[in-house]
C-alpha positions in Angstrom: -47.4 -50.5 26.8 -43.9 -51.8 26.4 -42.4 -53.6 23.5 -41.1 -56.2 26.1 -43.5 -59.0 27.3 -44.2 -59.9 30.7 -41.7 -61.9 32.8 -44.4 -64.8 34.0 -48.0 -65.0 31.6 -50.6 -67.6 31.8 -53.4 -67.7 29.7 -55.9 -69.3 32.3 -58.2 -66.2 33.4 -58.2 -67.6 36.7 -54.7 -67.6 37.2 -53.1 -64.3 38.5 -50.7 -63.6 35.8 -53.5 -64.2 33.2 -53.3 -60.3 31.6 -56.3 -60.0 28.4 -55.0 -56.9 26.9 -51.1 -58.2 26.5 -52.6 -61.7 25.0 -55.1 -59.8 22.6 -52.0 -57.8 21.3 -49.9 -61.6 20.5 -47.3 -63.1 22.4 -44.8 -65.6 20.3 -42.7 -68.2 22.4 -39.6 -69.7 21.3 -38.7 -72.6 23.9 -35.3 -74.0 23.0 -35.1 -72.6 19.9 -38.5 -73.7 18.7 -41.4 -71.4 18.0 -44.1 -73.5 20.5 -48.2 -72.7 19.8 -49.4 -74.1 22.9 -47.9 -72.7 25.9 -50.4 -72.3 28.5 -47.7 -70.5 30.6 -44.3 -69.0 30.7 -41.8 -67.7 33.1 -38.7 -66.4 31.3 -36.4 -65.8 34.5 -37.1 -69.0 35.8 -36.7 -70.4 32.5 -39.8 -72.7 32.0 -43.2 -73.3 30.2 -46.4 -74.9 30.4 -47.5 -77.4 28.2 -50.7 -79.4 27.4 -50.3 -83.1 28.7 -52.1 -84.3 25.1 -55.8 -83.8 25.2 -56.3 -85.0 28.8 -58.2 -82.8 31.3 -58.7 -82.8 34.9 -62.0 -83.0 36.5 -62.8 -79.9 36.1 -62.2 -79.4 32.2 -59.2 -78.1 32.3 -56.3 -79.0 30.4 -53.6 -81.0 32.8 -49.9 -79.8 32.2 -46.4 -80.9 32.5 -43.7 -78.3 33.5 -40.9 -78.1 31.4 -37.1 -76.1 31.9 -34.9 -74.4 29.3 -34.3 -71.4 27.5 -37.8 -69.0 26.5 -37.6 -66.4 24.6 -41.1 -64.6 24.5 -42.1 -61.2 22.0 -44.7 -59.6 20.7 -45.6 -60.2 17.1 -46.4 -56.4 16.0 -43.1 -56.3 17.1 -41.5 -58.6 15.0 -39.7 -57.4 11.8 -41.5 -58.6 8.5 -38.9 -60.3 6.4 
């Protein structure tokens, strides 16, 4: 495996960049220079994220989520230097 992350992840499993063994190893997000916790999905060339809509959900349970554009910087956090 690569110390790089993927370009586009999603942690939905029914989504088809949803990958288990890259989000059981820990992927970090920084999205406009701020570390961000609850991305539900990334695309670093495009340059956009993912993000819970508050606690609302659609009809089927799941979470509904707003789209949002700027810089994302994504890494793995065995990867990350220990200060």
């Amino acid at each position: 495996m690569s110390d790089t992350p993927p370009d586009r992840l999603a942690v939905n499993p029914k989504s088809p960049f949803y990958d288990a063994a890259i989000l059981e190893r820990g992927v970090g997000i920084r999205f406009k220079g701020e570390e961000r916790n609850n991305v539900e999905e990334y695309c670093i060339s495009e340059g956009w994220v993912r993000l819970p809509f508050g606690k609302t959900l659609d009809r089927r349970g799941n979470a509904i989520t707003v789209k949002v554009s700027g810089e994302v910087i994504a890494y793995f956090f065995d990867t990350v230097e220990k200060k």
